[in-house]
N, CA, C and O atoms as a GROMACS GRO file, in nm:
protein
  444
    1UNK      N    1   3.373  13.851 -16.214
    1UNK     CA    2   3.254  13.873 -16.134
    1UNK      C    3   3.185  13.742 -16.103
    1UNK      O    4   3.197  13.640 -16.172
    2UNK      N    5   3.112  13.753 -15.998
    2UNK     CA    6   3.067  13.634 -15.934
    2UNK      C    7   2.929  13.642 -16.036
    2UNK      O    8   2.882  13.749 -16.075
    3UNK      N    9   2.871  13.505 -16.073
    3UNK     CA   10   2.748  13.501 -16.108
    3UNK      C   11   2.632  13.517 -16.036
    3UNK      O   12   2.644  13.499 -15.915
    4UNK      N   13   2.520  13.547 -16.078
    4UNK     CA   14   2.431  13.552 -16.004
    4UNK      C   15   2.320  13.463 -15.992
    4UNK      O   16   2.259  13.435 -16.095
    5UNK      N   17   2.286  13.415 -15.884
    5UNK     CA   18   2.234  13.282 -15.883
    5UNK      C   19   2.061  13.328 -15.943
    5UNK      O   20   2.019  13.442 -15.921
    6UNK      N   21   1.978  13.228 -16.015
    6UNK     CA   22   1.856  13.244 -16.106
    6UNK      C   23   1.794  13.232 -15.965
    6UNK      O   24   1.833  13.152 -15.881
    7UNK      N   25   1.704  13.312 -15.950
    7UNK     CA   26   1.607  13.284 -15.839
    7UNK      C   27   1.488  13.165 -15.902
    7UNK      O   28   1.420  13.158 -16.004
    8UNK      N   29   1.503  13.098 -15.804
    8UNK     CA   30   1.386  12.968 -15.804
    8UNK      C   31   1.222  13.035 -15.808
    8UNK      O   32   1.170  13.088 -15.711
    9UNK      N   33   1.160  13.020 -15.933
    9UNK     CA   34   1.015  13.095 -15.945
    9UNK      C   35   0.926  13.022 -15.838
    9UNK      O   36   0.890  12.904 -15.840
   10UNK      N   37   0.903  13.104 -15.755
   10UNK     CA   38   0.736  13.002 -15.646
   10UNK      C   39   0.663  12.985 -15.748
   10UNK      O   40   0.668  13.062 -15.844
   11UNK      N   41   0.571  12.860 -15.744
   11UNK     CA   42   0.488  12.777 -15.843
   11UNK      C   43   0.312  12.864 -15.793
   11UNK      O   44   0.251  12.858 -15.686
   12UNK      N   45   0.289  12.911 -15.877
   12UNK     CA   46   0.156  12.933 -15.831
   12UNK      C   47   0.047  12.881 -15.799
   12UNK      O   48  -0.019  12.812 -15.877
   13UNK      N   49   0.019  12.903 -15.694
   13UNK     CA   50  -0.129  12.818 -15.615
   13UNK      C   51  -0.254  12.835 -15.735
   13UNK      O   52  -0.308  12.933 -15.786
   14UNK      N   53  -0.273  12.665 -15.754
   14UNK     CA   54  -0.391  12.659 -15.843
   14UNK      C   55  -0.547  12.710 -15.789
   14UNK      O   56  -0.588  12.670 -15.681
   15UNK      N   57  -0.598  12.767 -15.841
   15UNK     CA   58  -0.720  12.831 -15.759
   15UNK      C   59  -0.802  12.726 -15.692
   15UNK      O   60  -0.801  12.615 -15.746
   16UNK      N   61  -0.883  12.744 -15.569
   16UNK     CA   62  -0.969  12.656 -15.536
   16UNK      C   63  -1.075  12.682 -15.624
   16UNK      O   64  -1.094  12.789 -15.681
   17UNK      N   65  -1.167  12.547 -15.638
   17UNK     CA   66  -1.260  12.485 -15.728
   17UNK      C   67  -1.353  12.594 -15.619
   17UNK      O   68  -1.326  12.618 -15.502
   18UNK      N   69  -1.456  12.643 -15.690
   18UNK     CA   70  -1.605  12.662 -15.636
   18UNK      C   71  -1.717  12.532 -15.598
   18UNK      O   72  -1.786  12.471 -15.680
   19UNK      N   73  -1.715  12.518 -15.504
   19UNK     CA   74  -1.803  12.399 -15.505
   19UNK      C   75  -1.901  12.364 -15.556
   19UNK      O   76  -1.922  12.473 -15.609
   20UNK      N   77  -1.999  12.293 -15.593
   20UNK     CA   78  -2.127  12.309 -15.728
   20UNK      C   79  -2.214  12.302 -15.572
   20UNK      O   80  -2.164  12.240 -15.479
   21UNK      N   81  -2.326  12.360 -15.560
   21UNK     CA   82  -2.399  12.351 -15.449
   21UNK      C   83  -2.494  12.177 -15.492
   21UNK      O   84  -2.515  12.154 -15.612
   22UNK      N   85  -2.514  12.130 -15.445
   22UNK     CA   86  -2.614  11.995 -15.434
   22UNK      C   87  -2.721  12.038 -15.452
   22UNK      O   88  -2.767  12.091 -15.351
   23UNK      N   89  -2.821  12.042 -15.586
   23UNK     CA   90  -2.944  12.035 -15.590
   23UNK      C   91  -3.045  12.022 -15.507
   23UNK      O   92  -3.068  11.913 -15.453
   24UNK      N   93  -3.128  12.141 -15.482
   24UNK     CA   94  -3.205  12.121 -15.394
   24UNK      C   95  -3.293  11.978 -15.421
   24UNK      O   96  -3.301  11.935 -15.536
   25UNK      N   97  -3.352  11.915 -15.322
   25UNK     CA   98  -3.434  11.769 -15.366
   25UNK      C   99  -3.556  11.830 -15.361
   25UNK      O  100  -3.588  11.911 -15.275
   26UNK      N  101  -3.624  11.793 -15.450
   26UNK     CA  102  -3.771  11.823 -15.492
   26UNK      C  103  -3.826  11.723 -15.359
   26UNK      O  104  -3.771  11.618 -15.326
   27UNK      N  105  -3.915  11.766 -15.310
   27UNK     CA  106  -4.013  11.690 -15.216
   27UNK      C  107  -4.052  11.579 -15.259
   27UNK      O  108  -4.111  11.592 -15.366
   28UNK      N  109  -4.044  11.448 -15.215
   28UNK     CA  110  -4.100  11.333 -15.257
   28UNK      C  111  -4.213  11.365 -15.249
   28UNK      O  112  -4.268  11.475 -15.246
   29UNK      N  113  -4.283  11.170 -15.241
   29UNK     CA  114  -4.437  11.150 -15.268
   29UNK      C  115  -4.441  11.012 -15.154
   29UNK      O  116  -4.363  10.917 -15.148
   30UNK      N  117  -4.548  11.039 -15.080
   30UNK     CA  118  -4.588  10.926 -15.017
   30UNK      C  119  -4.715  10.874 -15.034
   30UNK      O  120  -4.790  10.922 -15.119
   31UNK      N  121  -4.744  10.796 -14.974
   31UNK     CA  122  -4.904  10.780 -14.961
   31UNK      C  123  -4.952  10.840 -14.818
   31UNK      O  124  -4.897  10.835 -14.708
   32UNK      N  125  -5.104  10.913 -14.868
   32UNK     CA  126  -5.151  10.903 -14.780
   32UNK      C  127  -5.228  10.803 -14.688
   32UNK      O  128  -5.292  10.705 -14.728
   33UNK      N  129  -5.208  10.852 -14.532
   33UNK     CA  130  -5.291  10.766 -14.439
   33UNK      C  131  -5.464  10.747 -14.427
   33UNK      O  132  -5.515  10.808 -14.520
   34UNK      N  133  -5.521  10.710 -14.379
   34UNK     CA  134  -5.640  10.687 -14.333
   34UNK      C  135  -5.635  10.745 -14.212
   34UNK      O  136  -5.591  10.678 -14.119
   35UNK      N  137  -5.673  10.864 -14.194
   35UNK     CA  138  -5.696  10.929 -14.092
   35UNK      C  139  -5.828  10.963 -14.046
   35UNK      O  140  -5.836  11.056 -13.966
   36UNK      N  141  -5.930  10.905 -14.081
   36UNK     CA  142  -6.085  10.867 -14.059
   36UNK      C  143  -6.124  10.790 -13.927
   36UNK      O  144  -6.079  10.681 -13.891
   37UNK      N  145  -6.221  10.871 -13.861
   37UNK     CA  146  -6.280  10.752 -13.714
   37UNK      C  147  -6.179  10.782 -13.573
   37UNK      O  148  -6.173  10.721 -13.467
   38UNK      N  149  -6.130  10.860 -13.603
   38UNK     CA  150  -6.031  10.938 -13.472
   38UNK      C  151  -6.057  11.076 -13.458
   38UNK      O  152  -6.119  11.150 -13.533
   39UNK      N  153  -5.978  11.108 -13.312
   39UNK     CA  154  -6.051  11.276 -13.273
   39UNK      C  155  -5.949  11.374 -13.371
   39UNK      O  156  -5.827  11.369 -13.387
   40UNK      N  157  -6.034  11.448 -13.420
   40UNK     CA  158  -5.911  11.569 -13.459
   40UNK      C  159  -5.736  11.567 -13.433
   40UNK      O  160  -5.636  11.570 -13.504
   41UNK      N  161  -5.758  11.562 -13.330
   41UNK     CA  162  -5.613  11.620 -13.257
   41UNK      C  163  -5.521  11.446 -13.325
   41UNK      O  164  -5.442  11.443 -13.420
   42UNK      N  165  -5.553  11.357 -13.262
   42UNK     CA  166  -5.544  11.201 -13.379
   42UNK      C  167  -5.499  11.208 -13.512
   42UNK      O  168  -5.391  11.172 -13.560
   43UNK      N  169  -5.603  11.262 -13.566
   43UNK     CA  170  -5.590  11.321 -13.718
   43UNK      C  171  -5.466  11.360 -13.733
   43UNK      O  172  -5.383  11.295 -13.796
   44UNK      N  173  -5.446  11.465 -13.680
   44UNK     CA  174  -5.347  11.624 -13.688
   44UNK      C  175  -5.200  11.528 -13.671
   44UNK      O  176  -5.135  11.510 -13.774
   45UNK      N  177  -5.160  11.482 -13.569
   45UNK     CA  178  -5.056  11.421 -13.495
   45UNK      C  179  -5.017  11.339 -13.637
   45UNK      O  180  -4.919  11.375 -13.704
   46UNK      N  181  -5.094  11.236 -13.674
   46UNK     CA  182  -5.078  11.164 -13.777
   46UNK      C  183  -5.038  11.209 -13.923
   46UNK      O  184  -4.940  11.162 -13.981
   47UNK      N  185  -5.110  11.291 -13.969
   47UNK     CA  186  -5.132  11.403 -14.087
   47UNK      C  187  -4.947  11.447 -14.110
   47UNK      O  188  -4.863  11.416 -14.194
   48UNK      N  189  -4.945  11.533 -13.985
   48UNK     CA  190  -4.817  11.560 -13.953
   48UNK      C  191  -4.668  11.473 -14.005
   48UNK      O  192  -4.586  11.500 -14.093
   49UNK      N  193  -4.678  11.359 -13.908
   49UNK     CA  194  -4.607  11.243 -13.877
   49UNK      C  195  -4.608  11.195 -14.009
   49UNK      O  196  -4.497  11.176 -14.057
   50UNK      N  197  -4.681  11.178 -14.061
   50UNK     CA  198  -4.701  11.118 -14.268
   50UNK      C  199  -4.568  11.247 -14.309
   50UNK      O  200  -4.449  11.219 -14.310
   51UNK      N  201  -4.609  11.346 -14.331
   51UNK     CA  202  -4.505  11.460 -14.397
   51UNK      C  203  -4.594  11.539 -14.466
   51UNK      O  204  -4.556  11.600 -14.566
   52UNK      N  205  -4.751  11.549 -14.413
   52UNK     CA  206  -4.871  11.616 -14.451
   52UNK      C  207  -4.893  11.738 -14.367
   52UNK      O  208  -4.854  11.756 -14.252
   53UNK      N  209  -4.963  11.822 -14.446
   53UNK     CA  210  -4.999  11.943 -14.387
   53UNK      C  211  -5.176  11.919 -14.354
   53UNK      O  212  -5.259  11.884 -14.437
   54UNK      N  213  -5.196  11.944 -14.230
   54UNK     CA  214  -5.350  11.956 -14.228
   54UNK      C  215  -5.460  12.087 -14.294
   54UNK      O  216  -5.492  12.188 -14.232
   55UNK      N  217  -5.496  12.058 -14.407
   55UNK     CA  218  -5.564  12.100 -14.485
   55UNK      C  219  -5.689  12.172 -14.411
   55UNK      O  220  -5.707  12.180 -14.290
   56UNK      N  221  -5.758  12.217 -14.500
   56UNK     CA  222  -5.962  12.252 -14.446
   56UNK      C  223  -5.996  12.186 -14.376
   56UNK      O  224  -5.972  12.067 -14.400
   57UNK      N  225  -6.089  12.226 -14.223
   57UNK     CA  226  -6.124  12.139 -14.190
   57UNK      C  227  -6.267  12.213 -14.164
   57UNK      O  228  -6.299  12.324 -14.122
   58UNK      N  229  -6.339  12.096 -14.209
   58UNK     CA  230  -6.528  12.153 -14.229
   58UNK      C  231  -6.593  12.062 -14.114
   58UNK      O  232  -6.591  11.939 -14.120
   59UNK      N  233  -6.656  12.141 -13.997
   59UNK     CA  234  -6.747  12.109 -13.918
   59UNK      C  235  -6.878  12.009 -13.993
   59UNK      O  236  -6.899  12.020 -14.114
   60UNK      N  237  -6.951  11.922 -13.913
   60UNK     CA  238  -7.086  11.890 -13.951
   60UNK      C  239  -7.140  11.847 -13.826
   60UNK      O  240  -7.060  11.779 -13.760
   61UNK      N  241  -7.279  11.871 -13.759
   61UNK     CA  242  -7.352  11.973 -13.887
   61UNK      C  243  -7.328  12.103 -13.899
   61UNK      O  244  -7.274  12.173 -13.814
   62UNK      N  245  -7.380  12.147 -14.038
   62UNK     CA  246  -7.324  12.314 -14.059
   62UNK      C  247  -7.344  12.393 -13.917
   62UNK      O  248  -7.443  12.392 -13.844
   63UNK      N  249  -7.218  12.463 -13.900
   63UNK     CA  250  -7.198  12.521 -13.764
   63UNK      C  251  -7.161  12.492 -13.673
   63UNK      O  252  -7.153  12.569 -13.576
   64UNK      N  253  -7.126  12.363 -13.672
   64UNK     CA  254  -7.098  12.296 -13.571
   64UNK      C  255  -6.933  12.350 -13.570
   64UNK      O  256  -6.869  12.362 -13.674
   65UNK      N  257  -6.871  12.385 -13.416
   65UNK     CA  258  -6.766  12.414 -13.397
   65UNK      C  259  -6.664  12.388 -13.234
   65UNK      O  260  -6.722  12.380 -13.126
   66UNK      N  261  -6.582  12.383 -13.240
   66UNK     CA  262  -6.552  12.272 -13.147
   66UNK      C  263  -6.438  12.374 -13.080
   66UNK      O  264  -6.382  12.441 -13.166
   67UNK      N  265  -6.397  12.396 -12.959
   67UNK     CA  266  -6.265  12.444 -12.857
   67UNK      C  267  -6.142  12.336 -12.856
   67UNK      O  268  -6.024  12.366 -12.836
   68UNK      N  269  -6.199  12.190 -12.885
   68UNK     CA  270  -6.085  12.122 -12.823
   68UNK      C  271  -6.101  12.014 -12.960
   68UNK      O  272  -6.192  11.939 -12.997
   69UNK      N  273  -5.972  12.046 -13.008
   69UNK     CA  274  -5.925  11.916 -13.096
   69UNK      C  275  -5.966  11.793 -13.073
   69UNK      O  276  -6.010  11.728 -13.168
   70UNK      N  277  -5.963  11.750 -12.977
   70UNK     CA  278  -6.009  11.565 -12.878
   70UNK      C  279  -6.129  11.533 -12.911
   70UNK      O  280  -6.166  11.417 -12.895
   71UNK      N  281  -6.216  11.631 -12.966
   71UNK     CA  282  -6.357  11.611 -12.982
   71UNK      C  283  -6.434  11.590 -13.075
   71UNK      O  284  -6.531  11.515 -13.070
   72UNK      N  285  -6.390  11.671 -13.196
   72UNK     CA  286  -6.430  11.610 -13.320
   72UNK      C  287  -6.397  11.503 -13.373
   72UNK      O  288  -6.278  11.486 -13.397
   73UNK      N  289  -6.481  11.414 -13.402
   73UNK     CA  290  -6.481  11.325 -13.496
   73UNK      C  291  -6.447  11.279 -13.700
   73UNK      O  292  -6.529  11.285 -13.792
   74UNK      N  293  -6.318  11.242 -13.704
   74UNK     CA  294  -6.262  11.263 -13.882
   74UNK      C  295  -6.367  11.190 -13.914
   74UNK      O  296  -6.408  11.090 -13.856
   75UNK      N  297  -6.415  11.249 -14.020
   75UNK     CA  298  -6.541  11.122 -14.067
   75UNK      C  299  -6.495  11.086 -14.243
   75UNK      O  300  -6.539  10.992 -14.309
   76UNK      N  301  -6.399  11.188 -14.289
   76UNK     CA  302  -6.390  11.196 -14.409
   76UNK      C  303  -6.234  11.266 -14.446
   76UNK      O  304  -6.171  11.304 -14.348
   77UNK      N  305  -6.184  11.281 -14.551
   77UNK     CA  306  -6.016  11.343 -14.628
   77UNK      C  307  -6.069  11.313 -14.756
   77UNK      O  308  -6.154  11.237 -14.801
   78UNK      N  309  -5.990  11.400 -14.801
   78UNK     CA  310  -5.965  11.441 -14.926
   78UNK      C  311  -5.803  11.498 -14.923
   78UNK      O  312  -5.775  11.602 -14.864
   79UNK      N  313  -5.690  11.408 -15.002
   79UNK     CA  314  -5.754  11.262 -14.994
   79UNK      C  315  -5.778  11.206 -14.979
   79UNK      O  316  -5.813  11.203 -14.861
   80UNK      N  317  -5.804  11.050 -15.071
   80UNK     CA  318  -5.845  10.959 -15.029
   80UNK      C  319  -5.720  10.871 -14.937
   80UNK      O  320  -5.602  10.871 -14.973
   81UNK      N  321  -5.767  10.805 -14.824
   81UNK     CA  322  -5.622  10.684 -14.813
   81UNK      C  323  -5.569  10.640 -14.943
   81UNK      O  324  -5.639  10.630 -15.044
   82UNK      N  325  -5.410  10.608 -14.933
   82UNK     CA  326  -5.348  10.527 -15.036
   82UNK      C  327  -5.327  10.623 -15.145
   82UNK      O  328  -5.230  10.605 -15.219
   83UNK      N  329  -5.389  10.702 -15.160
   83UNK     CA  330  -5.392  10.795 -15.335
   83UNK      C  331  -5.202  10.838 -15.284
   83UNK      O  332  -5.178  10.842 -15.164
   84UNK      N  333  -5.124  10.856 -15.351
   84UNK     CA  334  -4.982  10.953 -15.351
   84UNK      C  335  -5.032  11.095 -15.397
   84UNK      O  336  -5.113  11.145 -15.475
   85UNK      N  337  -4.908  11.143 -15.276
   85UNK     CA  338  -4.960  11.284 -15.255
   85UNK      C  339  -4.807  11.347 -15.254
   85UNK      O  340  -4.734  11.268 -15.196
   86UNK      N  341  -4.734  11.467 -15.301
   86UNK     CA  342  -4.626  11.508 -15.282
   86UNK      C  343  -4.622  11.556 -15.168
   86UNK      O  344  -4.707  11.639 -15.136
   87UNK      N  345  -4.505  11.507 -15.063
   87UNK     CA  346  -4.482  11.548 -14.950
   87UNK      C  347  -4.539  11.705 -14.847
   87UNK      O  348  -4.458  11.790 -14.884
   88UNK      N  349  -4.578  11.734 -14.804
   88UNK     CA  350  -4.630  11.856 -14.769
   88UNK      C  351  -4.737  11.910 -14.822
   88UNK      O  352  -4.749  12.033 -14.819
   89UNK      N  353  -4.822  11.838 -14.872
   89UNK     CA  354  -4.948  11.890 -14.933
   89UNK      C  355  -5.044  11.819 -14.814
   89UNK      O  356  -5.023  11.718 -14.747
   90UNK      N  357  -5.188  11.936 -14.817
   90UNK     CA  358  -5.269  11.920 -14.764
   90UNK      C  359  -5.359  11.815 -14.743
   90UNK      O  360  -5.365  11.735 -14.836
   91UNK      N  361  -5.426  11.796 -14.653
   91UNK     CA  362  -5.506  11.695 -14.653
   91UNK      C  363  -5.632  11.759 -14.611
   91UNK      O  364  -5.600  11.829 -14.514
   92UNK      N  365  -5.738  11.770 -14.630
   92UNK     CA  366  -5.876  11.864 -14.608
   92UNK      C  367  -5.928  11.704 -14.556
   92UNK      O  368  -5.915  11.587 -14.592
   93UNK      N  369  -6.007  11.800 -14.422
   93UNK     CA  370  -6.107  11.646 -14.332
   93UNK      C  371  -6.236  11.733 -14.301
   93UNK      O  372  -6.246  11.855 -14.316
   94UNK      N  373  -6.305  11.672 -14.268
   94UNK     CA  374  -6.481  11.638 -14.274
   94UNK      C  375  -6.490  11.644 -14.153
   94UNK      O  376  -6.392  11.575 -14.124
   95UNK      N  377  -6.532  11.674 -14.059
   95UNK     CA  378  -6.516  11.593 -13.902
   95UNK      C  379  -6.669  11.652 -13.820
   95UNK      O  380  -6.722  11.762 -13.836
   96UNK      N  381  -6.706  11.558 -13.749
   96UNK     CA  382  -6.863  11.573 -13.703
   96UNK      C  383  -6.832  11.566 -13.593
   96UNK      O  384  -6.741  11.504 -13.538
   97UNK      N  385  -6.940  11.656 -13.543
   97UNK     CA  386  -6.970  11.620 -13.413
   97UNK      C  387  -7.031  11.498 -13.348
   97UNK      O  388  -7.128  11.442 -13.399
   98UNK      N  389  -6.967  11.451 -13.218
   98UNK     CA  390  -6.961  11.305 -13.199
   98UNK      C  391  -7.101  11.269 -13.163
   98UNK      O  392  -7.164  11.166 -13.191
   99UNK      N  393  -7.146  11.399 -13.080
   99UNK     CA  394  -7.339  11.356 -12.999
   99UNK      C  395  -7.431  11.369 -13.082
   99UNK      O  396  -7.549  11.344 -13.056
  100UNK      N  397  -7.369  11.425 -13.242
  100UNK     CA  398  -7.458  11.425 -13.332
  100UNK      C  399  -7.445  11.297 -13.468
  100UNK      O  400  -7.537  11.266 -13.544
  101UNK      N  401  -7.317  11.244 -13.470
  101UNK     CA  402  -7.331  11.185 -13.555
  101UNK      C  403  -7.373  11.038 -13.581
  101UNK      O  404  -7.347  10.942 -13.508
  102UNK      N  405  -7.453  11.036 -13.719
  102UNK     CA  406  -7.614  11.002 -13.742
  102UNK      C  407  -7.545  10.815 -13.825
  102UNK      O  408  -7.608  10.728 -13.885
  103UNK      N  409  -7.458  10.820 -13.804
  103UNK     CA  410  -7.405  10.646 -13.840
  103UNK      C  411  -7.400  10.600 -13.752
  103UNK      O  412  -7.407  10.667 -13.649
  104UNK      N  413  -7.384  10.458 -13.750
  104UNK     CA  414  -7.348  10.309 -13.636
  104UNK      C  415  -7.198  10.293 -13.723
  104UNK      O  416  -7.150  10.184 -13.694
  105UNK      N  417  -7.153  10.331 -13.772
  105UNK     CA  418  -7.014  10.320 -13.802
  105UNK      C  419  -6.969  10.422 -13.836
  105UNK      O  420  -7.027  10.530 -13.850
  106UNK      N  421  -6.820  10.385 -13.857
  106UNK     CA  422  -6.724  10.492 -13.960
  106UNK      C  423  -6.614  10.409 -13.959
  106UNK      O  424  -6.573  10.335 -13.869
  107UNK      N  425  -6.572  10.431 -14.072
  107UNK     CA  426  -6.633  10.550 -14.178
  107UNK      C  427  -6.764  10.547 -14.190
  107UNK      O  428  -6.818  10.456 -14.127
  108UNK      N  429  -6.874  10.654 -14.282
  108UNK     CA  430  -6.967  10.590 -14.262
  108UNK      C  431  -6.980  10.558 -14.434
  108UNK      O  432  -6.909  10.588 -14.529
  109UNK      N  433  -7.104  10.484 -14.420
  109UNK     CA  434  -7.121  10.384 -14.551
  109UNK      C  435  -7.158  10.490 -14.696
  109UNK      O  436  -7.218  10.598 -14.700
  110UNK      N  437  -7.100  10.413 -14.800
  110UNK     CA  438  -7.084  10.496 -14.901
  110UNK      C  439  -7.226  10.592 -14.945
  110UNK      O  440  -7.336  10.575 -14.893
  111UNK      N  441  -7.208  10.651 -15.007
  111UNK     CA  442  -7.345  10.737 -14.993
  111UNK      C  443  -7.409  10.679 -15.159
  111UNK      O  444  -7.518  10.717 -15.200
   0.00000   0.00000   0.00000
């Protein structure tokens, strides 16, 4: 009788690896800008452009309220310029009305 030839075993496919997903990145930290002595809308654009969210924004004087971004005056943030802030956090501004406000400068002088 003729022999019978050993069949050659196919090598089994090693499984593919699961990929490890890449850690999400925690949000840096920048500094904040000085966004004081410009109109709202100024502010906002900037705020933005940093990697900031525009925070509270409080009329003065009390009640004072405005239609058009272009018009208020930043007089103040929280924070301060320069302080580090984690990326996407707020910035709360102060902002006066321009026919009312009662400085020869601005910022205006420390209180």
């Amino acid at each position: 009788p003729e022999p019978t030839p050993t069949p050659i075993p196919t090598p089994t496919p090693a499984p593919t690896p699961t990929p490890t997903p890449a850690p999400t990145p925690t949000p840096g930290q920048a500094n904040v800008g000085d966004y004081r002595c410009v109109s709202l809308a100024q502010a906002r654009s900037a705020i933005e452009a940093d990697g900031f969210t525009v925070g509270v924004v409080t009329g003065e004087p009390p009640g004072y309220t405005w239609t058009d971004e272009n018009e208020p005056l930043v007089v103040a943030q929280n924070p301060a310029p320069g302080v580090r802030q984690t990326v996407g956090s707020p910035v709360d501004l102060l902002v006066y009305d321009p026919a009312s406000y009662p400085f020869g400068t601005c910022p205006p002088p420390p209180a």
